[in-house]
C-alpha positions in Angstrom: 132.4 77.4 174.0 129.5 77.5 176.5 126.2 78.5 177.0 126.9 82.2 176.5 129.2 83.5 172.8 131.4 85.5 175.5 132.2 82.1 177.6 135.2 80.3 175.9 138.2 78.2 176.5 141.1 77.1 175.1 142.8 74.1 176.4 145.4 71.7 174.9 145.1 68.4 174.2 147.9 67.8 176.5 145.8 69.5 179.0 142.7 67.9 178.4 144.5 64.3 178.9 145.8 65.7 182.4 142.5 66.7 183.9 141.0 63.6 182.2 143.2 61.3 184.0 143.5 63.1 187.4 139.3 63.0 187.5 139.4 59.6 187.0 141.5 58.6 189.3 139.0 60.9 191.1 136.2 58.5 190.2 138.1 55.2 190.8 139.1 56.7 194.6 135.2 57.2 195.1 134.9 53.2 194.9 133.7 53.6 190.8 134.2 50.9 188.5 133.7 49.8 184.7 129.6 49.2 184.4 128.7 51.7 187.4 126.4 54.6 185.7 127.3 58.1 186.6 125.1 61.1 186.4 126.6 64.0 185.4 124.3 67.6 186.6 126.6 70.5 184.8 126.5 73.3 182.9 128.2 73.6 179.2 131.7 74.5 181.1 135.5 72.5 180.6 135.0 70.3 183.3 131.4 68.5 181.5 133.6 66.9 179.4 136.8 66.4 181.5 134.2 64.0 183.6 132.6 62.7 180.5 135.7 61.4 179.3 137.2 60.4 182.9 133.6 58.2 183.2 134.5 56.8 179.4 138.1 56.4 180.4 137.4 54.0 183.4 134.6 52.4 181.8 132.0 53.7 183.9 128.3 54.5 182.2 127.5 58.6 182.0 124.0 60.2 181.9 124.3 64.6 181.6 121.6 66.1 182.7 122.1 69.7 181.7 121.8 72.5 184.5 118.5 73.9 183.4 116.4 71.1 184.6 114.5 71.0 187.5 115.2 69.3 191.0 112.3 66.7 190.5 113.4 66.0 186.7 117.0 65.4 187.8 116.2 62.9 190.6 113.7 61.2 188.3 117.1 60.8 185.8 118.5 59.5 188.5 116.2 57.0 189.7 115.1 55.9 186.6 119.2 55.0 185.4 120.3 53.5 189.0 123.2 55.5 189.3 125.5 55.1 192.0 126.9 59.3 192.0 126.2 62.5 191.0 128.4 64.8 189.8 127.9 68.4 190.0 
């Protein structure tokens, strides 16, 4: 369910596995590896948490940052954790 009572999914957990494993092979293409920190700058949709768990599945550290900050409050998350990409 997201931000909004009228935004909903459904999605299987066969599903889920499929877009969990196709991001992370995503992620490992990009040059990420277990220990490299990830921020994550997303709003409360399916694909949050289909890049949370590729991150967790690869072994790779994840900060969200949820949409409603502001551009300096994001880049000081960024800073401050040393991450090596964004995702939006």
């Amino acid at each position: 369910e997201g931000n909004e009572p009228e935004d909903s999914a459904k999605i299987t957990y066969s599903e889920l596995l499929h877009k969990v494993c196709q991001f992370a092979n995503v992620l490992r293409s990009q040059g990420v590896k277990k220990g490299d920190r990830i921020s994550i700058y997303m709003p409360m949709i399916v694909e949050l948490v289909v890049a949370m768990l590729g991150c967790a599945r690869i072994g790779a550290v994840h900060s969200v940052v949820f949409a409603g900050f502001s551009a300096d409050s994001l880049c000081e998350r960024i800073v401050d954790c040393g991450c090596s990409l964004l995702i939006t």
